[in-house]
N, CA, C and O of each residue as an XYZ file, in Angstrom:
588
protein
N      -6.367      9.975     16.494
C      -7.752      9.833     16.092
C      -7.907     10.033     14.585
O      -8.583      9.259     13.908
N      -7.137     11.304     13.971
C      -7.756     11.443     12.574
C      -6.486     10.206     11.459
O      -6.471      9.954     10.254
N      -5.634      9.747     12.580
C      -4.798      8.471     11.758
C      -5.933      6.905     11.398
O      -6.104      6.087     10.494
N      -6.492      7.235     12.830
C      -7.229      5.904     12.586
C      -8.340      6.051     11.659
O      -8.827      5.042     11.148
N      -8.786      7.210     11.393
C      -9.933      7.368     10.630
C      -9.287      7.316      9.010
O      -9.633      6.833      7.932
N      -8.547      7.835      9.353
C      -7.857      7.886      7.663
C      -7.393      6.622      7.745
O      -7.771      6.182      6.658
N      -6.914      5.862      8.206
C      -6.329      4.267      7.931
C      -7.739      3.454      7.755
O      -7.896      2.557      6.927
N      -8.780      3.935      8.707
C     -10.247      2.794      8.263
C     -10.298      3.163      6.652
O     -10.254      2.322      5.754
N     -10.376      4.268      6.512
C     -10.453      4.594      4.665
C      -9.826      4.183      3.868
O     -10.369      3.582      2.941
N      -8.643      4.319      3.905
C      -7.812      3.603      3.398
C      -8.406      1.727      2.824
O      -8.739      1.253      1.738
N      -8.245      1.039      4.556
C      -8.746     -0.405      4.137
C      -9.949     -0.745      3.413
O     -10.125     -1.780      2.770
N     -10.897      0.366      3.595
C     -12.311      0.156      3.290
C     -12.289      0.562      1.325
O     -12.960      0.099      0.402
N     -10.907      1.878      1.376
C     -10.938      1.726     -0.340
C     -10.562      0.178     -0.709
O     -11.133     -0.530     -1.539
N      -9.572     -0.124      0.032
C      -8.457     -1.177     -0.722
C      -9.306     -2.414     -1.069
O      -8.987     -3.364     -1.784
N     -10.865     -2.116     -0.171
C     -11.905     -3.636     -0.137
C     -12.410     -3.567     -0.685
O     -12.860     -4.661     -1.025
N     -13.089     -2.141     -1.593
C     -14.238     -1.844     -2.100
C     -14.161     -2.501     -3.479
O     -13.076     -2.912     -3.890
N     -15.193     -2.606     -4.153
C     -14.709     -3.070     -5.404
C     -14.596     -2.425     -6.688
O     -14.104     -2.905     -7.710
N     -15.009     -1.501     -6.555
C     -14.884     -0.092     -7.819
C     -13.587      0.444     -7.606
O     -12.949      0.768     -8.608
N     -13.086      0.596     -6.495
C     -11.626      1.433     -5.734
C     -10.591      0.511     -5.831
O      -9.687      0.606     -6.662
N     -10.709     -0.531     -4.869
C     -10.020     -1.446     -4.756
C      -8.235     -0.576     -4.067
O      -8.149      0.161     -3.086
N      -7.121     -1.004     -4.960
C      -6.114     -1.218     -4.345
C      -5.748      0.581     -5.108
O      -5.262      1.550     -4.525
N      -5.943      0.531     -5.720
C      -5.728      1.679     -7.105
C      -6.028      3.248     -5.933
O      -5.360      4.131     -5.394
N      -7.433      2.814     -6.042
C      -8.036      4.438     -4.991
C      -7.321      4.247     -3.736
O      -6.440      4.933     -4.255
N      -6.994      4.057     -2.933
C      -6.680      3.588     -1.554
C      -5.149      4.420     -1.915
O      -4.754      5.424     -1.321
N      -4.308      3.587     -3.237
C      -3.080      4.490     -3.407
C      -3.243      5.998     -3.757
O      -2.193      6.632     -3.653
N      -4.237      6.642     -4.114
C      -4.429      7.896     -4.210
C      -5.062      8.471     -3.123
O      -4.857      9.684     -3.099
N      -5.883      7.995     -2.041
C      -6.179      8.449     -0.922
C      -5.122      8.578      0.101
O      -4.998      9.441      0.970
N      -4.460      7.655     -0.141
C      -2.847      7.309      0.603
C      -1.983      9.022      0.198
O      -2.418     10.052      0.712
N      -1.111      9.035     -0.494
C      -1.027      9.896     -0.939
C      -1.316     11.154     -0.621
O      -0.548     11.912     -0.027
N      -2.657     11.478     -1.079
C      -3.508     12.453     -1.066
C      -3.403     12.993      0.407
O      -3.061     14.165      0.561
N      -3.641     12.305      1.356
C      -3.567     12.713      3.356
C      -1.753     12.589      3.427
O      -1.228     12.919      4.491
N      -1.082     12.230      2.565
C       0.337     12.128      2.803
C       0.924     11.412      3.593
O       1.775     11.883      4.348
N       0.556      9.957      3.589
C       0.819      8.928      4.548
C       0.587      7.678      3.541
O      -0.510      7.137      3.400
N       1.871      7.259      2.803
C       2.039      6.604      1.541
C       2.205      4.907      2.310
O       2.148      3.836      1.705
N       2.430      5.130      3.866
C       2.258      3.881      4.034
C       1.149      2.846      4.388
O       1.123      1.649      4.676
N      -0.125      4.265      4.175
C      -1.364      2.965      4.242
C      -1.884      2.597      3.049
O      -3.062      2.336      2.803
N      -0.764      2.584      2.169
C      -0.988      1.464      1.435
C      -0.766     -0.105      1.351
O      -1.286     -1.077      0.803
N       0.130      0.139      2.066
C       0.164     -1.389      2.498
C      -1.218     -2.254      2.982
O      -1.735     -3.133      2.291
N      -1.815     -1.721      4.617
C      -2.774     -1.997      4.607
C      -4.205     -2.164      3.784
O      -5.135     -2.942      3.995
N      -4.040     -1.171      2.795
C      -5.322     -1.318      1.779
C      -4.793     -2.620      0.951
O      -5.371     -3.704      1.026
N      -3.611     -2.394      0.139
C      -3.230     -3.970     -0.602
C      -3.684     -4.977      0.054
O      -4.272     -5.879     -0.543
N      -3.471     -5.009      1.561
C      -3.986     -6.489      2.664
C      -4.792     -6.464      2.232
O      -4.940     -7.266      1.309
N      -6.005     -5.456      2.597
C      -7.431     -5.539      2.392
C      -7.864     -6.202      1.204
O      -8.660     -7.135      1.306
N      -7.258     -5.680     -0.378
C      -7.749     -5.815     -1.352
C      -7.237     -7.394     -1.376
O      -8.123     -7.932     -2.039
N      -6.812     -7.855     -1.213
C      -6.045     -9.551     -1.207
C      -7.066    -10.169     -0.166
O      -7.562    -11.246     -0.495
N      -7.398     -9.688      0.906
C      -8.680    -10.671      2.071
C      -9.832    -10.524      0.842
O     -10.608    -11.448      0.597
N      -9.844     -9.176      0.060
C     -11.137     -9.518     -0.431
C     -11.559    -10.853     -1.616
O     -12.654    -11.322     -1.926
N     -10.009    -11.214     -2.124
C      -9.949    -11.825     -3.113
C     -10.232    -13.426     -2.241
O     -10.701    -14.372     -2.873
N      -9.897    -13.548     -0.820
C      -9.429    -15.000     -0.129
C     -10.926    -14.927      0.141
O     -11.428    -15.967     -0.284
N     -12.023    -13.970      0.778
C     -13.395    -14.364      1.306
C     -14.075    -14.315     -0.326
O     -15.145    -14.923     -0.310
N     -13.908    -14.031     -1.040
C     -14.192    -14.583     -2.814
C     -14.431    -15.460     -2.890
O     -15.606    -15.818     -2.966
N     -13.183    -16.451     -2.912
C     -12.861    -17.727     -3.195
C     -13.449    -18.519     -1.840
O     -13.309    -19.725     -2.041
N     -14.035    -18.278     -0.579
C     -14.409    -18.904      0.379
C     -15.530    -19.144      0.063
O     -15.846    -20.259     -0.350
N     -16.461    -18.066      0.197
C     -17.756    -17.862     -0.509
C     -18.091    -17.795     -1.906
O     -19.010    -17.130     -2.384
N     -17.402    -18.423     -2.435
C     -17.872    -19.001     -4.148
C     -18.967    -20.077     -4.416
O     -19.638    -19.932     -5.438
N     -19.130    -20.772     -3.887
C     -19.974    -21.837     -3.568
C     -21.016    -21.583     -2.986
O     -22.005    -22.228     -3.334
N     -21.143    -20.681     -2.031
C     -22.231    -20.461     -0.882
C     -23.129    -19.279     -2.146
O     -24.335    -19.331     -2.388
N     -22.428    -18.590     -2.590
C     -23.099    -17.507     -3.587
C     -23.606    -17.671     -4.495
O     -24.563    -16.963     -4.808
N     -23.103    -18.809     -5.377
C     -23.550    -19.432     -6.810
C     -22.599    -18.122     -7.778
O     -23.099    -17.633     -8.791
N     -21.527    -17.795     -7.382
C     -21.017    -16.293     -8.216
C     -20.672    -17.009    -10.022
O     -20.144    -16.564    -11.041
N     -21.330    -18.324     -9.614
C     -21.106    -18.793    -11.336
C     -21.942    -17.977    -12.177
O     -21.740    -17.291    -13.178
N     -23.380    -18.380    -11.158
C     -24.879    -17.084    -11.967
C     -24.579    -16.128    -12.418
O     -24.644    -15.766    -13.593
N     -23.945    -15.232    -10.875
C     -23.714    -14.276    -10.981
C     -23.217    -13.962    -12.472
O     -23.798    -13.298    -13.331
N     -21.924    -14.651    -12.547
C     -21.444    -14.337    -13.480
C     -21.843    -14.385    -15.132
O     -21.437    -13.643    -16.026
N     -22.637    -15.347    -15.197
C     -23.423    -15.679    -16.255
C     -24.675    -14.246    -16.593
O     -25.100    -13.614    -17.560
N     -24.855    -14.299    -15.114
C     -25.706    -12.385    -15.317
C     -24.712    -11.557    -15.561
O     -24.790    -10.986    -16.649
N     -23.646    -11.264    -14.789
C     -22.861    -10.291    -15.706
C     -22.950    -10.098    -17.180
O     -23.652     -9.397    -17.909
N     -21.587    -11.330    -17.444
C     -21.265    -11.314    -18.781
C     -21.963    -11.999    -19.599
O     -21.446    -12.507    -20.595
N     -23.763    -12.173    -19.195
C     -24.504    -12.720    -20.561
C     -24.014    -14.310    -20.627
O     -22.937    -14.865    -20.412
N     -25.241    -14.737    -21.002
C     -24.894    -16.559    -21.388
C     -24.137    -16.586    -22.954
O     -23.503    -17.622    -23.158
N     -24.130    -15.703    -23.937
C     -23.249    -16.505    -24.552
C     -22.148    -15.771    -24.642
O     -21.673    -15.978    -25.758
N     -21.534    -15.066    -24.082
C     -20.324    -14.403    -23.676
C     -19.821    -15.325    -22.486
O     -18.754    -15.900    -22.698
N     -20.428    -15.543    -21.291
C     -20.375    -16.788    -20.492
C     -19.504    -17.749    -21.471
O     -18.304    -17.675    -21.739
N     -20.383    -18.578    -21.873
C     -19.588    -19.258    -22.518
C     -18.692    -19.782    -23.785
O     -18.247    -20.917    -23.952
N     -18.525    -18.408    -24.799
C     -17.156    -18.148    -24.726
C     -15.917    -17.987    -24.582
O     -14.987    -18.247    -25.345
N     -15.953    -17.284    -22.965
C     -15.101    -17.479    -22.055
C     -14.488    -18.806    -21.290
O     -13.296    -18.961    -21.029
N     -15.348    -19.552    -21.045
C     -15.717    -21.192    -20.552
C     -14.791    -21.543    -21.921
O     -13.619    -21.918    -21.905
N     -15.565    -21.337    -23.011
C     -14.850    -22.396    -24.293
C     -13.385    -21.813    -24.299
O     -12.719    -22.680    -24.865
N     -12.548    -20.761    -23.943
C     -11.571    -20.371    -24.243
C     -10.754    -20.881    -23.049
O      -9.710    -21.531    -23.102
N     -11.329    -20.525    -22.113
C     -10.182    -20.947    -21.062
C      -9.153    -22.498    -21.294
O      -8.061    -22.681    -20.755
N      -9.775    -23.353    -22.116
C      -8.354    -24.301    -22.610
C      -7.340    -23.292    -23.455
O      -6.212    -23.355    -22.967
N      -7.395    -22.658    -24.239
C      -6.690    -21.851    -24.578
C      -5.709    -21.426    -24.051
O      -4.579    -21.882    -24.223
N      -6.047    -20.356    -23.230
C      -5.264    -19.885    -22.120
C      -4.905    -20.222    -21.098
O      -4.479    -19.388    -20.300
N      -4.968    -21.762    -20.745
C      -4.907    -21.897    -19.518
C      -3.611    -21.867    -19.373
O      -3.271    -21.630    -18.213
N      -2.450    -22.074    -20.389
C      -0.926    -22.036    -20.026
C      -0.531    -20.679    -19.314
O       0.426    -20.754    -18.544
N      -1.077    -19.583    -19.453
C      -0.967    -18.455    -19.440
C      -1.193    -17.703    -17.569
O      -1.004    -16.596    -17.066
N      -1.665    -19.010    -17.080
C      -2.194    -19.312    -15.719
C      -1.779    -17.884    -14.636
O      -2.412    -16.833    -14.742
N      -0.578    -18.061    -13.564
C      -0.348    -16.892    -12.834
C       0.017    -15.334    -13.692
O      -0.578    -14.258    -13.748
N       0.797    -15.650    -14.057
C       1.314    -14.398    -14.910
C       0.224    -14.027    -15.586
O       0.255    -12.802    -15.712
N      -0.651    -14.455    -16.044
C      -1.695    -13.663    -17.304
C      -3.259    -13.126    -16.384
O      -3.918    -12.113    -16.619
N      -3.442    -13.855    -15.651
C      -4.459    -13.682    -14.191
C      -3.833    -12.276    -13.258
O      -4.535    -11.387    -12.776
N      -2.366    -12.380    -13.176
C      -1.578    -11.575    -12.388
C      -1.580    -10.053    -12.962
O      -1.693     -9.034    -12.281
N      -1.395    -10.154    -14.696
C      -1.367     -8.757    -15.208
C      -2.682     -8.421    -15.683
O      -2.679     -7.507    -16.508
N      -4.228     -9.084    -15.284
C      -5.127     -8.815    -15.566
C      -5.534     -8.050    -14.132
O      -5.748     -6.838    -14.113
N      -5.611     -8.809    -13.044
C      -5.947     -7.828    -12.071
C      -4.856     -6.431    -11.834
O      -5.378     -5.389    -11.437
N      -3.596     -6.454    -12.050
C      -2.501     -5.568    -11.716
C      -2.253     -4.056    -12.769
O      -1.665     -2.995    -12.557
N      -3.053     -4.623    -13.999
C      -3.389     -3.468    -14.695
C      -4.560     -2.187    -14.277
O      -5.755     -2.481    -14.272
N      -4.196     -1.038    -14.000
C      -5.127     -0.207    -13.477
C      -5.799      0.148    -14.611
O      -5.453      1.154    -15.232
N      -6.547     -0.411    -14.905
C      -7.763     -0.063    -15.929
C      -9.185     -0.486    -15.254
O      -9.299     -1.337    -14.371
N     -10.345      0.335    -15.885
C     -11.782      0.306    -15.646
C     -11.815     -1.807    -15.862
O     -11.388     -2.485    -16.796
N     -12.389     -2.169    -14.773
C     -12.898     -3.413    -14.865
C     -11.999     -4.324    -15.094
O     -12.274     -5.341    -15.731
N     -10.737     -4.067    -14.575
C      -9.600     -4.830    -14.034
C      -9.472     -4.839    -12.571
O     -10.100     -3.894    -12.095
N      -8.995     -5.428    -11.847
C      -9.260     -5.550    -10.556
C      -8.977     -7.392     -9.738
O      -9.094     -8.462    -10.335
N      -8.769     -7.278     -8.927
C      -9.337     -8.830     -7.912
C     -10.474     -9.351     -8.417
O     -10.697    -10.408     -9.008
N     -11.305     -8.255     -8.024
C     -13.159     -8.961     -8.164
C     -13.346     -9.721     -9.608
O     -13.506    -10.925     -9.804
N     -13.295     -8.915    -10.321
C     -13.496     -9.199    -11.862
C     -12.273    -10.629    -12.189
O     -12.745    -11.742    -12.421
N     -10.960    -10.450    -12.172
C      -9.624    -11.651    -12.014
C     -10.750    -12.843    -11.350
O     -11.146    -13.735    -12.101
N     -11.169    -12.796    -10.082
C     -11.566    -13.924     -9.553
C     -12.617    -14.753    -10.551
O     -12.581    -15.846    -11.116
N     -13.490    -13.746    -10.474
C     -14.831    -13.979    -11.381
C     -14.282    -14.833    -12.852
O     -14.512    -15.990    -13.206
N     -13.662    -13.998    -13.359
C     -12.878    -14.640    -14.824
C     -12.424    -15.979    -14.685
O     -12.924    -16.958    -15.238
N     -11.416    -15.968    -13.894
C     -10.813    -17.026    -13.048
C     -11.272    -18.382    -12.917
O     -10.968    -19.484    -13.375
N     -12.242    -17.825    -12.003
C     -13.264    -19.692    -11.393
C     -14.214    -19.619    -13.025
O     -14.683    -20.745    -13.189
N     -14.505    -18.948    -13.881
C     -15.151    -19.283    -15.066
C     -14.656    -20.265    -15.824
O     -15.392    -21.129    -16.300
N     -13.077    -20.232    -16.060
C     -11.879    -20.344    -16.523
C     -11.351    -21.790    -16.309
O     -10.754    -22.550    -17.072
N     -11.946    -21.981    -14.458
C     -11.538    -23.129    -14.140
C     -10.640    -23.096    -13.560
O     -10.388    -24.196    -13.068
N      -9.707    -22.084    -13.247
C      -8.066    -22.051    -12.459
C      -8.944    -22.681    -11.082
O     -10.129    -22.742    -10.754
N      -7.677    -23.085    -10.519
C      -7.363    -23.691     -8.862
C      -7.362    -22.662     -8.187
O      -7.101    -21.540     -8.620
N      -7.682    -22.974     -6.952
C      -7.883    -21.761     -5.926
C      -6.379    -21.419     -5.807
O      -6.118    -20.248     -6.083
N      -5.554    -22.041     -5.526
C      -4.151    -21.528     -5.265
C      -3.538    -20.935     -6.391
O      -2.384    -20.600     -6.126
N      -3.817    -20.729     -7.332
C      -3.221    -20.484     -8.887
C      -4.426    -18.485     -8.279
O      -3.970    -17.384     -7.969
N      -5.637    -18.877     -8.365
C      -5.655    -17.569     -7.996
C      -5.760    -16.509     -7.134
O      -5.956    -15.305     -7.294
N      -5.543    -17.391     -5.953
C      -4.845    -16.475     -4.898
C      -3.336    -15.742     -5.034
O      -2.893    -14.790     -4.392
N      -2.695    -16.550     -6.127
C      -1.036    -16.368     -5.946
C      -1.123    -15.334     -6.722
O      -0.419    -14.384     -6.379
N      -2.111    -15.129     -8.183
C      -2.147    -14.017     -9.062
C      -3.103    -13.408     -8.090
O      -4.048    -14.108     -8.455
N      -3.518    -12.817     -7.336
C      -4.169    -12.119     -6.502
C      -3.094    -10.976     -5.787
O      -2.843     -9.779     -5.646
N      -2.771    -12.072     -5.533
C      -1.406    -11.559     -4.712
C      -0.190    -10.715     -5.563
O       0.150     -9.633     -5.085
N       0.221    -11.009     -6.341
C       1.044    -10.415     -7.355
C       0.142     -9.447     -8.501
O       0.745     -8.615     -9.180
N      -1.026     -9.601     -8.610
C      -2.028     -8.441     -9.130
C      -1.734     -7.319     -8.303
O      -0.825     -6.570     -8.662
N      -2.464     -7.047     -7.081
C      -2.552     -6.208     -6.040
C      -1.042     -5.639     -6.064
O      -0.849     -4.442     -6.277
N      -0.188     -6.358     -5.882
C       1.265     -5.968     -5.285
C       1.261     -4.946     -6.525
O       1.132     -3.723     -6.466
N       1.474     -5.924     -7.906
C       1.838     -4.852     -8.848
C       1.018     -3.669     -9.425
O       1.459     -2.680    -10.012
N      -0.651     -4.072     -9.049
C      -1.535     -2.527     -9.651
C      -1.108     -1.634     -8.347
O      -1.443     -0.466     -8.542
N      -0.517     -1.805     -7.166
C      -0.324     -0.946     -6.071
C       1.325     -0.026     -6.526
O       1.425      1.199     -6.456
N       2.104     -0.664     -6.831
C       3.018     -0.126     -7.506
C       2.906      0.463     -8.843
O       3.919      1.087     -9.159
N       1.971      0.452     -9.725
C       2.018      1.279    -10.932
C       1.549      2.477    -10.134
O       2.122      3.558     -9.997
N       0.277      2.030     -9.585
C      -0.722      2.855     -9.259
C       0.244      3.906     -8.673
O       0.133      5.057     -9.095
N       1.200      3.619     -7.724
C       1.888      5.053     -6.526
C       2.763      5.094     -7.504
O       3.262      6.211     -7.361
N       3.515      4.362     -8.837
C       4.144      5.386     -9.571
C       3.568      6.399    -10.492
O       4.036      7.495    -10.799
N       2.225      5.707    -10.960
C       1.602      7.277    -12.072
C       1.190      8.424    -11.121
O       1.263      9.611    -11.438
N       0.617      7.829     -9.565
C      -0.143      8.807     -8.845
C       1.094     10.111     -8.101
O       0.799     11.305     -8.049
N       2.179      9.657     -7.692
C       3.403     10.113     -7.255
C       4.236     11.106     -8.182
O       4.732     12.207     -7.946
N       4.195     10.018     -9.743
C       4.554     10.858    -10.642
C       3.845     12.019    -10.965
O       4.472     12.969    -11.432
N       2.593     12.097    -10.784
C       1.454     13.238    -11.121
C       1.788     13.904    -10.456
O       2.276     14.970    -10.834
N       1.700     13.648     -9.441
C       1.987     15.073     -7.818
C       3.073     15.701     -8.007
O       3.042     16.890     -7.692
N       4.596     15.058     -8.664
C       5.303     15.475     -8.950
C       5.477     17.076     -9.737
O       5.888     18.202     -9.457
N       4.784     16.228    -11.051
C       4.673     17.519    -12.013
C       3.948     18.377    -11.253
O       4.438     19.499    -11.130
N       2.630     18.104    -10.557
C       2.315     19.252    -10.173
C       2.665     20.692     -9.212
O       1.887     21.646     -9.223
């Protein structure tokens, strides 16, 4: 009983979007059961695939234009020829970096601004998550250590 409750937590960090894959590895951890991280990574990767499902149905272009302001909006828009060589790998170490407002959510958002293909950012979705889940249980592991 208190596995399944701690594993719903787990998935529900790995979905959330402030937490994401990052908190889930420190909640993991933290109850001492380093393997529901796996399941939260799933989670945080479905959240990136119902993203990209519901992109269209949401208008998350607005959205995004409310986020980051219309002429920061397009900025971003004007740059993405720029960067577009930079495609998986640069999408990949933007969500996979554990920093404030790095993440899936934000990667996606950037992403479809950007213009990438849905498969270009599912694949950095996928290799984001994998790798912010591995920094993440090495700084968080390493911490516990010292302590």
């Amino acid at each position: 009983m208190v596995i399944e409750a701690s594993l719903l937590n787990a998935i529900l960090l790995g979905a959330m979007p402030i937490s994401e894959v990052r908190g889930a590895v420190i909640y993991a951890l933290s109850v001492g059961q380093p393997w529901m991280i796996i399941p939260a990574a799933i989670a945080n990767i479905l959240a990136a695939v119902v993203l990209l499902l519901v992109w269209d149905l949401l208008r998350v272009e607005r959205i995004g234009m409310f986020v980051l302001g219309k002429h920061l909006h397009k900025k971003v828009a004007n740059a993405s020829a720029k960067y577009e060589h930079y495609g998986v790998l640069g999408l990949a170490l933007f969500i996979g970096i554990p920093l404030p407002v790095t993440g899936v959510y934000t990667g996606v958002l950037v992403a479809k601004i950007f213009g990438l293909k849905k498969r270009v950012i599912l694949a950095a979705s996928i290799i984001g998550v994998c790798f912010s889940a591995l920094v993440s249980y090495a700084v968080v592991s390493g911490a516990l250590t010292l302590l």
